[in-house]
C-alpha positions as CSV (number, residue, x, y, z in Angstrom):
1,X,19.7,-27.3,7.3
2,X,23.2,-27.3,5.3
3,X,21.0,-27.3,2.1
4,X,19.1,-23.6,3.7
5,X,23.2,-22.5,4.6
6,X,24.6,-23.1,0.9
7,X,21.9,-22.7,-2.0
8,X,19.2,-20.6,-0.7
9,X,19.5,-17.2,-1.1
10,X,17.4,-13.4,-1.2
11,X,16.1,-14.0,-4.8
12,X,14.5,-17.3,-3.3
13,X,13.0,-15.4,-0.6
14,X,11.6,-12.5,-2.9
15,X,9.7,-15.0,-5.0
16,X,8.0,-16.6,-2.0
17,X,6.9,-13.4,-0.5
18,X,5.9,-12.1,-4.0
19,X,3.5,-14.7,-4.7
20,X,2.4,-14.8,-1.4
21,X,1.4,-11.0,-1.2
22,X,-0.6,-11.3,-5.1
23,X,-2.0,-15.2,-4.7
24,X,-0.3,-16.0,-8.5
25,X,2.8,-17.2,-9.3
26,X,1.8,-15.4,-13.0
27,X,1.7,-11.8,-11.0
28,X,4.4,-12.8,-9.0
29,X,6.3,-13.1,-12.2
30,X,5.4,-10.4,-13.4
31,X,5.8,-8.1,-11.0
32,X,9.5,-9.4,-10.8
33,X,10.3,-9.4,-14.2
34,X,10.9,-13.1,-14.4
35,X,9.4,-15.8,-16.1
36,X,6.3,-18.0,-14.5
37,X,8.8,-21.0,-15.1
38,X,12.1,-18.8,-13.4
39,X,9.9,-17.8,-10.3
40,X,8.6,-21.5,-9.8
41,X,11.5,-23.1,-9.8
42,X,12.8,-20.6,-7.2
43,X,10.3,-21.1,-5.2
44,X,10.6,-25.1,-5.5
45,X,13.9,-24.7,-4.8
46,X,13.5,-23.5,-1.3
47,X,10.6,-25.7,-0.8
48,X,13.5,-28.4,-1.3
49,X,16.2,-27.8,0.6
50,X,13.0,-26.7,3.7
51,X,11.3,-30.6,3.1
52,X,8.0,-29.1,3.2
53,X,5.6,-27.5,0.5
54,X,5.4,-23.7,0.9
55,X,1.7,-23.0,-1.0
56,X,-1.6,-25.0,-1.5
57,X,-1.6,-25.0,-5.3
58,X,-5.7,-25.2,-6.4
59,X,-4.5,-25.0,-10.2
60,X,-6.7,-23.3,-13.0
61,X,-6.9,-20.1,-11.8
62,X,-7.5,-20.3,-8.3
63,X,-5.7,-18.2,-5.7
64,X,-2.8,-20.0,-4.0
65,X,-2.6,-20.2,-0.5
66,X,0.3,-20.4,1.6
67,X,0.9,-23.7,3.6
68,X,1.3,-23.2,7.5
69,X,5.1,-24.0,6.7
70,X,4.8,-21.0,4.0
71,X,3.3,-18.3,7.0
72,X,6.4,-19.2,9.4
73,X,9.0,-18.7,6.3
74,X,7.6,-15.5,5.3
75,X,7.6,-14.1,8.5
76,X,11.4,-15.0,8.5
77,X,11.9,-13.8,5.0
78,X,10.0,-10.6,5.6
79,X,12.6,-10.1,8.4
80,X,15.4,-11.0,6.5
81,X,15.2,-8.6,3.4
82,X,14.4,-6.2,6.3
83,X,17.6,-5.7,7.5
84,X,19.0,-6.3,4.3
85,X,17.1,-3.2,2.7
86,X,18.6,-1.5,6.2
87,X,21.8,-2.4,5.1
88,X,21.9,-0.8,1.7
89,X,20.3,2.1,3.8
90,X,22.6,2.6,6.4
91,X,25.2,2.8,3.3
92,X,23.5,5.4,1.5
93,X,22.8,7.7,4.6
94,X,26.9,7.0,5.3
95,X,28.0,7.8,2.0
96,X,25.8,11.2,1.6
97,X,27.0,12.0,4.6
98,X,23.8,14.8,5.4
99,X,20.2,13.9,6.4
100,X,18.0,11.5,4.0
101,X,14.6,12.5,3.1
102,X,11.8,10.5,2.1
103,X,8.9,12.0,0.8
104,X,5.4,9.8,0.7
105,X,1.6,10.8,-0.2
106,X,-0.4,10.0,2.1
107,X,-4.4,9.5,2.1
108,X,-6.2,10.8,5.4
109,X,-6.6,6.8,6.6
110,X,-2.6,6.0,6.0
111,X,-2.2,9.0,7.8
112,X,-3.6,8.4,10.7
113,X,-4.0,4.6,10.7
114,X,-1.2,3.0,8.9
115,X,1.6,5.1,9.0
116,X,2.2,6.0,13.0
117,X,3.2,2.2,13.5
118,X,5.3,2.1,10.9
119,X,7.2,4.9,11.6
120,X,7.4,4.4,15.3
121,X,9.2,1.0,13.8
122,X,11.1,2.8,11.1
123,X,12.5,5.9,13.5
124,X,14.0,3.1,16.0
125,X,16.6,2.0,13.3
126,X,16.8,5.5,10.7
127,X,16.6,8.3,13.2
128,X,18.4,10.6,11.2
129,X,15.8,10.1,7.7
130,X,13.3,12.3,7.7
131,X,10.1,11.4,6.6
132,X,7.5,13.9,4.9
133,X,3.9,13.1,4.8
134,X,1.8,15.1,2.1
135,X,-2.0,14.6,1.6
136,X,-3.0,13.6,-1.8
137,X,-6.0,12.5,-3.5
138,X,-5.3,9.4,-6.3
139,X,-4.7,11.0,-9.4
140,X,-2.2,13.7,-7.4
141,X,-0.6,11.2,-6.4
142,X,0.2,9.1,-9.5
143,X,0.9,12.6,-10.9
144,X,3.4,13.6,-8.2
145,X,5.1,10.2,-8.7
146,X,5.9,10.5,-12.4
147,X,7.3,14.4,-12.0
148,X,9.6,13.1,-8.8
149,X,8.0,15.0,-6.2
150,X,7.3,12.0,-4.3
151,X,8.9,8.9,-3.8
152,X,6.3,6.7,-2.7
153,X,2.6,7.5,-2.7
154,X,-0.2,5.4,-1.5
155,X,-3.1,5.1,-3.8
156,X,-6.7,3.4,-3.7
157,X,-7.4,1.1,-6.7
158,X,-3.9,2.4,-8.5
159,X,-3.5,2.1,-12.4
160,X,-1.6,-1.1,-13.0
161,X,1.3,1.3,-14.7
162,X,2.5,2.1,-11.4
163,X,4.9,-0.3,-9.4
164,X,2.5,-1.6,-6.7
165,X,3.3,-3.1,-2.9
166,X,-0.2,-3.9,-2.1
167,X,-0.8,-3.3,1.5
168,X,-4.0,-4.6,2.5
169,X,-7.8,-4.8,1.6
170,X,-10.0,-1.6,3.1
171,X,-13.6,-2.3,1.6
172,X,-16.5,0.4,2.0
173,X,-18.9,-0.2,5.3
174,X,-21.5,1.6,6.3
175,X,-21.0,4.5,9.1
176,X,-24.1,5.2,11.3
177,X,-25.2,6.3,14.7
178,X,-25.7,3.3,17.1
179,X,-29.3,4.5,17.5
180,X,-29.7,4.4,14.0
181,X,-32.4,2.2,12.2
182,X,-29.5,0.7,10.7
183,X,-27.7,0.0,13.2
184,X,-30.6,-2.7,13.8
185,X,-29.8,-4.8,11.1
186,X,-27.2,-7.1,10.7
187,X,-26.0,-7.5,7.6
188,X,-27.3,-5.0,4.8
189,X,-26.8,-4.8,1.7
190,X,-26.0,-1.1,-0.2
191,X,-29.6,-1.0,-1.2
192,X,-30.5,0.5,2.3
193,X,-29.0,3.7,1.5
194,X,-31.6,4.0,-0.9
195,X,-33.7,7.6,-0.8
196,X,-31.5,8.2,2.9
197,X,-29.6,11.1,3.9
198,X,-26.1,10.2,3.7
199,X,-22.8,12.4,4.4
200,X,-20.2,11.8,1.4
201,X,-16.6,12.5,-0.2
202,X,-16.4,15.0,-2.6
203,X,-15.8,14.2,-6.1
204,X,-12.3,14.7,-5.9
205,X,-11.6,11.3,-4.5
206,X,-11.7,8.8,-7.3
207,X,-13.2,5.7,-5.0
208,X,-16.2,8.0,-4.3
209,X,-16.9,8.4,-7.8
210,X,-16.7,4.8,-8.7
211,X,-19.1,4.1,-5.8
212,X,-21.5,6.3,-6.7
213,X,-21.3,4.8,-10.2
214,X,-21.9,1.0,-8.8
215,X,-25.0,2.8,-7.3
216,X,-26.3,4.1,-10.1
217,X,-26.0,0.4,-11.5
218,X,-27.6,-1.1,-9.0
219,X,-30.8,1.5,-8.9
220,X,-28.9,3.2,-5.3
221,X,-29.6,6.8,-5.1
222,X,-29.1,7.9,-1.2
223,X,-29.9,11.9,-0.7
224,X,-26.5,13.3,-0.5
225,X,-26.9,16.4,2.3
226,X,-23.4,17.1,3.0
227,X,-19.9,16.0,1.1
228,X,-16.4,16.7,2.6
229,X,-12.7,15.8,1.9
230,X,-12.2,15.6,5.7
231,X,-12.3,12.4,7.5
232,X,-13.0,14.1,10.8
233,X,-15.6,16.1,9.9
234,X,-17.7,13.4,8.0
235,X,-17.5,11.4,11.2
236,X,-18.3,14.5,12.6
237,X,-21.6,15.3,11.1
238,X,-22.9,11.5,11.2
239,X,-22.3,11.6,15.2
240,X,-24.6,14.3,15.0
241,X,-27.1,12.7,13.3
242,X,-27.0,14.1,9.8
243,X,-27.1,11.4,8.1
244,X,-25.0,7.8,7.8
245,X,-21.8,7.9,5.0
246,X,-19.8,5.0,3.3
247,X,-16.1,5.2,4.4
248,X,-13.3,1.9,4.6
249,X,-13.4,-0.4,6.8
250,X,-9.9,1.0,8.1
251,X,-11.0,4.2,9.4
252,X,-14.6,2.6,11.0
253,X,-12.9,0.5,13.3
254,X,-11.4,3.6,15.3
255,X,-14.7,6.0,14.7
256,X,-13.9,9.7,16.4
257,X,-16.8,9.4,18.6
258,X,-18.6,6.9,20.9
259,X,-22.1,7.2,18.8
260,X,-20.7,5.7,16.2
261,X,-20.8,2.2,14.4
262,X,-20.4,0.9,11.3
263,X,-21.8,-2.2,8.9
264,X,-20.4,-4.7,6.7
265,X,-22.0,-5.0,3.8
266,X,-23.1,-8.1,2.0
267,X,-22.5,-6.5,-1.3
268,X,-19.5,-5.4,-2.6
269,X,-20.5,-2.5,-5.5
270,X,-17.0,-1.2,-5.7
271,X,-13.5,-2.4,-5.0
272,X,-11.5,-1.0,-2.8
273,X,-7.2,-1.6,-1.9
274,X,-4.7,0.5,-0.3
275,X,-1.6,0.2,-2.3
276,X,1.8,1.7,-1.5
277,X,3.0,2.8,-5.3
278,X,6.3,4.1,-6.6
279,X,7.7,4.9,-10.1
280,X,8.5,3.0,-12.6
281,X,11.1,5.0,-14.2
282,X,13.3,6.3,-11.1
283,X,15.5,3.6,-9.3
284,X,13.9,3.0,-5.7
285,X,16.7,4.2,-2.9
286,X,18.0,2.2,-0.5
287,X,16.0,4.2,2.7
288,X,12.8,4.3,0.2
289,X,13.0,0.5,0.2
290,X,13.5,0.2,4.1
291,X,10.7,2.5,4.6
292,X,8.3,0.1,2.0
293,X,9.9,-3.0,4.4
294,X,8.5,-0.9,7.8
295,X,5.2,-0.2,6.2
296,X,5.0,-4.1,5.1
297,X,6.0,-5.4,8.6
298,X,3.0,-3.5,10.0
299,X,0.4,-3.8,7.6
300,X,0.2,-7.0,6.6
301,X,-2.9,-8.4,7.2
């Protein structure tokens, strides 16, 4: 315990949460700006001064995999630069002495699925920031990043030139009606959509194109009927029996209407992560960074 109270301190912490959030101590290094050698022996030193390993090491190039000792100290460490990241904030808000605005793209699913919690959270300890929610598609955002009209924008699939938090894994499933043919089978594979009616995004969202690209691979032409940018009303028309539509897995689980259900795939055509993205080349602030901390402690999955 005295070795925890004198050498370990928030770099050590960083690292272990780093490479626990991208599975690679190489990433993890990366995305820090340290060397694979710097961040490991951070990470050993905590590790030594706890007595227990914090990561099941494969080697090669397999995914590390936190220990059960490595879940319990992230949770604590996640905490930790919490309320340090609401220290610097509480500063900032002091100092500026007005009201502190954050301003984050938002996708229809972060929205309505991922950012109510976190903001319930967040309000509880900043209620003076405000927080503005625009919609976005993936490429606006990006855009509205680099020109400083946002500060943090969440992204599907981002460009790796954008500094990334990953948030979580939302993959494609099939939407249908729970009377559905298709809602028969267990676990399908893409190719079912084959010569079907299906309700889809518009080509303005970037994820929609690259799935109907992995289609196209794969032999996959579904009859598109109707396409949409809203969430609501694609749910909309497959309750009424339309057609069936490919959304993430995020939205599916809370469907708009008792008719509906949805099914994993077997296949995965085209990948698909929520990622919470800010510049590179503008300093994060102080509430931006206790905002990204909110959104973590919610999300993490």
């Amino acid at each position: 315990m005295n070795s925890i109270k004198s050498g370990i301190g928030l770099r050590e912490l960083r690292a272990v949460l780093a490479v626990a959030d991208l599975g690679s101590f190489r990433r993890a290094a990366a995305e820090l700006g340290y060397t694979q050698s710097a961040l490991s022996h951070q990470v050993a030193a905590l590790e030594a001064a706890l007595g227990w390993p914090l990561f099941h090491r494969p080697g090669g190039r397999g995914q590390v995999r936190l220990t059960p000792a490595g879940e319990a100290v992230c949770r604590r460490a996640r905490r930790a630069l919490g309320e340090v990241e609401a220290i610097a904030a509480d500063a900032e808000e002091a100092e500026r002495g007005e009201s502190v605005r954050v301003r984050v793209g938002v996708s229809q699913t972060a929205a309505a699925e991922l950012m109510p919690p976190a903001l319930r959270s967040f309000r509880d300890e900043y209620p003076g920031v405000e927080v503005v929610l625009s919609g976005i598609d993936d490429s606006a955002g990006a855009d509205a990043l680099r020109k400083g009209r946002l500060d943090l924008a969440f992204i599907n699939n981002p460009e790796p030139d954008d500094l990334i938090e990953p948030v979580l894994e939302d993959p494609w499933v099939i939407l249908t009606r729970r009377d559905s043919e298709l809602a028969e089978l267990r676990r399908p594979g893409f190719d079912v959509l084959d010569g079907v009616d299906l309700v889809a995004w518009t080509h303005r969202w970037q994820g929609q194109r690259e799935l109907e690209q992995a289609w196209d691979r794969h032999g996959i032409a579904p009859r598109v009927v109707y396409r949409t940018d809203d969430n609501l009303a694609l749910q909309r028309l497959v309750a009424a029996g339309l057609g069936h539509a490919c959304i993430g897995r995020l939205a599916a689980r809370r469907a708009v209407d008792p008719s509906l259900t949805w099914l994993p795939p077997l296949d995965v055509l085209s990948q698909r992560e929520i990622a919470l993205c800010y510049p590179r080349q503008r300093p994060m602030t102080a509430t931006s960074r206790a905002l990204v901390a909110a959104i973590r402690r919610q999300t993490v999955l």
